[in-house]
C-alpha positions as CSV (number, residue, x, y, z in Angstrom):
1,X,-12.1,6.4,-2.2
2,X,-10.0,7.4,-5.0
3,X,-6.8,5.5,-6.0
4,X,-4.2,5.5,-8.1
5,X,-2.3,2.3,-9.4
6,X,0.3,1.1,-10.9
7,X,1.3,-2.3,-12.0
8,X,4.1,-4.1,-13.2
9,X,5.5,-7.4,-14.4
10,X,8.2,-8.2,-12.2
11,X,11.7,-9.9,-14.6
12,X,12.6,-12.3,-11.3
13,X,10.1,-12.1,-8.3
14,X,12.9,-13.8,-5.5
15,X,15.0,-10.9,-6.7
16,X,12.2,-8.5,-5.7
17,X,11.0,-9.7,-2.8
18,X,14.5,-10.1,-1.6
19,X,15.4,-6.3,-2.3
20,X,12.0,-5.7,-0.1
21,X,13.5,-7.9,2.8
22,X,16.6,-6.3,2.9
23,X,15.2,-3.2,3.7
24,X,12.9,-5.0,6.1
25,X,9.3,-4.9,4.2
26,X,7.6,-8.3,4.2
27,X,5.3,-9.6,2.2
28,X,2.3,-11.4,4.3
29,X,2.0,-15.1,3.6
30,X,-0.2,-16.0,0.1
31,X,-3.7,-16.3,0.0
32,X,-6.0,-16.9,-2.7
33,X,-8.3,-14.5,-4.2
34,X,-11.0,-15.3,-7.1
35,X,-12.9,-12.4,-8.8
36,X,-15.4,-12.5,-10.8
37,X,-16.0,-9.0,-13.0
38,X,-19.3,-7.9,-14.4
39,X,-19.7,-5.0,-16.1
40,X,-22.8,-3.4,-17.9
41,X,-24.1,-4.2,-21.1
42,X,-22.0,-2.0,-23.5
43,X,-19.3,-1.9,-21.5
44,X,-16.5,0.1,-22.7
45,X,-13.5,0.6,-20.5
46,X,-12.7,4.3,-22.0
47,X,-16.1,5.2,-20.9
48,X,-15.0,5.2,-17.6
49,X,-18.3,3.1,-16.7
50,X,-18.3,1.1,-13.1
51,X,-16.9,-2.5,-12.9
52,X,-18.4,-4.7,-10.1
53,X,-16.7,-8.0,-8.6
54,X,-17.6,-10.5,-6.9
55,X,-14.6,-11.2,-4.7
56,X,-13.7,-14.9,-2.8
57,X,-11.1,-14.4,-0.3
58,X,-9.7,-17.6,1.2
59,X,-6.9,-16.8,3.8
60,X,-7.0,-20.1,6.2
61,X,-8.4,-23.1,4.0
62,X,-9.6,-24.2,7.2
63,X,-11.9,-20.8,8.0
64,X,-15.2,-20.0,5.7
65,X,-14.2,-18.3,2.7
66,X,-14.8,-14.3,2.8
67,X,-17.0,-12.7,-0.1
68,X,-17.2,-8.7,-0.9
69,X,-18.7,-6.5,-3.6
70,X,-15.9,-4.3,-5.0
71,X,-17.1,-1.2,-7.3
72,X,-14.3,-0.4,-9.4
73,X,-14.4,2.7,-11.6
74,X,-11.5,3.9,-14.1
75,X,-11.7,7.3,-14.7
76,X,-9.5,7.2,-17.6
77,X,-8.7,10.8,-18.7
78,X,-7.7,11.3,-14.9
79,X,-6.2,8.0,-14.2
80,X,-7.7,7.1,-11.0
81,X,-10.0,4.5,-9.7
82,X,-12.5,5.1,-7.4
83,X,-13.4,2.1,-5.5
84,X,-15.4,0.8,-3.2
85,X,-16.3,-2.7,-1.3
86,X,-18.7,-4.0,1.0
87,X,-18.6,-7.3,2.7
88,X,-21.7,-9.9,2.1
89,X,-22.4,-13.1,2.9
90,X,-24.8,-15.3,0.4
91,X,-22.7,-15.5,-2.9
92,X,-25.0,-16.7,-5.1
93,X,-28.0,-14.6,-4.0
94,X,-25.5,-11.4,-5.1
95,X,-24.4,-12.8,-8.4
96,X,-28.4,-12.7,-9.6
97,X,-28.7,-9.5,-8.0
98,X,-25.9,-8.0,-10.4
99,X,-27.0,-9.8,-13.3
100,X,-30.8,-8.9,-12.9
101,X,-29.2,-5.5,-12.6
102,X,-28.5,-6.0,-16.3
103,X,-24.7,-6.6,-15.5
104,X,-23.1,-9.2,-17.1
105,X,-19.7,-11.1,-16.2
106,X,-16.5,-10.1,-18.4
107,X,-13.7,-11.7,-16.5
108,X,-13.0,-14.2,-13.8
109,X,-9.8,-14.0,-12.2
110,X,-8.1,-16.5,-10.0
111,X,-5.0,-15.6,-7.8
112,X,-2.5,-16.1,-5.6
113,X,-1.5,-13.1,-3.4
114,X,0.8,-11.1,-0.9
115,X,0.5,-8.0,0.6
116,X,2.4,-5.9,1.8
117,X,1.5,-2.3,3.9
118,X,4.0,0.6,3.1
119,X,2.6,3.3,4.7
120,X,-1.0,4.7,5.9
121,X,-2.3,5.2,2.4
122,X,-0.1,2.9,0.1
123,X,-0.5,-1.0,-0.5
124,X,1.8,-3.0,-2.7
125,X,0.8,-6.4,-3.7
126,X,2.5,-9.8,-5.5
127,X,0.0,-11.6,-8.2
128,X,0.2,-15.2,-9.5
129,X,-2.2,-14.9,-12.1
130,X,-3.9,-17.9,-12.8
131,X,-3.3,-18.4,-17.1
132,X,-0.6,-15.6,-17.0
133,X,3.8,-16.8,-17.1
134,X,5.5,-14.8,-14.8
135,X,4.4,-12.7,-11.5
136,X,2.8,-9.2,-11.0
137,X,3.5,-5.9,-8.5
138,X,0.7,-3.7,-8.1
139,X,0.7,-0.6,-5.7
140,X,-2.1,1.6,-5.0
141,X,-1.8,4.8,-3.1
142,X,-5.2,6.2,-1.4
143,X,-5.5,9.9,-3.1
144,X,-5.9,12.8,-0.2
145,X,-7.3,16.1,-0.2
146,X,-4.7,18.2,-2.8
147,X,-3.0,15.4,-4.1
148,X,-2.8,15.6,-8.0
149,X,-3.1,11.9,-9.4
150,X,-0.1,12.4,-11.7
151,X,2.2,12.8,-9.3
152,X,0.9,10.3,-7.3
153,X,1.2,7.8,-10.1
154,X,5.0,9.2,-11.3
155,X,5.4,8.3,-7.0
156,X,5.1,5.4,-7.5
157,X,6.6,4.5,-10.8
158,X,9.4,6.0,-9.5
159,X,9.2,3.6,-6.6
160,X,9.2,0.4,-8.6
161,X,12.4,1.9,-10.4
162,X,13.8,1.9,-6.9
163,X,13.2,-1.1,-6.8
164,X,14.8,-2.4,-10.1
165,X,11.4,-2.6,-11.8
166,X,11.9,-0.6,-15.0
167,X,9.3,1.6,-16.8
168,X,9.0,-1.0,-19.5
169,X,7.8,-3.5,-17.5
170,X,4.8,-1.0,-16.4
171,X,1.5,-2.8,-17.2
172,X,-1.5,-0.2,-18.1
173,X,-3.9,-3.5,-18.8
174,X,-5.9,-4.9,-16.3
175,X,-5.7,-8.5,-15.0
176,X,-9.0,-9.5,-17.4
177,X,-7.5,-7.6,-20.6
178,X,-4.2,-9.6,-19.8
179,X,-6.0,-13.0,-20.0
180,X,-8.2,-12.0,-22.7
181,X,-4.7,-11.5,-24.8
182,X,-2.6,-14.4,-23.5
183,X,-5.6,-16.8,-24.1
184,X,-6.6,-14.7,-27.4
């Protein structure tokens, strides 16, 4: 499926999640989520090659984690993701899978997160990034048939101006290019 997202660094999260309450959108309760991201050899992200994570979802400490495979491609000149996921269930046996697939891990990321449902085809989510100050909005709209990407994205910049999220504090890095910077 093809999305479009847009992130931000949020200035005061209570303030945020307060404006979302008051018009009586809740956030679910936190869960953790760990990726791990391998990419090809080569990788270059303005190549607009896949990205493939490993994903650990723990929502009940006292349930079995959840693994899935997420295929994550940046088509940069359109600005869209295509992405994918499947669920599986030995973790280990998939990680040499990927890397004798000549993939290679780039990132590993470790949050804590919220979500939040705003409609059929639009998500919003609230990040603790494990290594990074502060907290992180992301929406992601699911693209339909005739819907131009650009004005999807302007959407929903436009929605985190609503909700008193400036464009400056839009975030075009990923979550991996973010670490890679803070921890230089």
């Amino acid at each position: 499926m093809k999305r479009v997202v847009v992130k931000a660094k949020l200035a005061n999260r209570a303030d945020f999640v307060t404006m979302l309450l008051e018009i009586d959108m809740k956030f679910s309760e936190a869960f953790w989520q760990h990726d791990r991201v391998f990419v090809p050899k080569g990788y270059d992200r303005g190549k607009s090659l896949p990205k493939l994570s490993l994903r650990t979802i723990v929502k009940d400490a006292e349930k079995p984690a959840a693994y899935a495979l997420v295929l994550r491609r940046h088509v940069e000149n359109k600005n869209i993701d295509i992405v994918n996921f499947t669920t599986f269930k030995d973790y280990t046996e998939m990680a040499h899978i990927l890397m004798q697939m000549g993939f290679e891990i780039k990132y590993e990321i470790s949050r804590q997160r919220q979500e939040l449902t705003m409609g059929d085809s639009i998500k919003m989510y609230l990040d603790k990034i494990e290594g990074l100050p502060g907290y992180y909005a992301k929406i992601e709209s699911t693209l339909g048939d005739g819907d131009e990407p650009a004005d999807v994205r302007e959407d929903l910049v436009k929605t985190f101006e609503v909700l008193k999220v400036g464009r400056k504090h839009v975030v075009e890095k990923n979550y991996g290019e973010l670490l890679e910077e803070e921890n230089g």
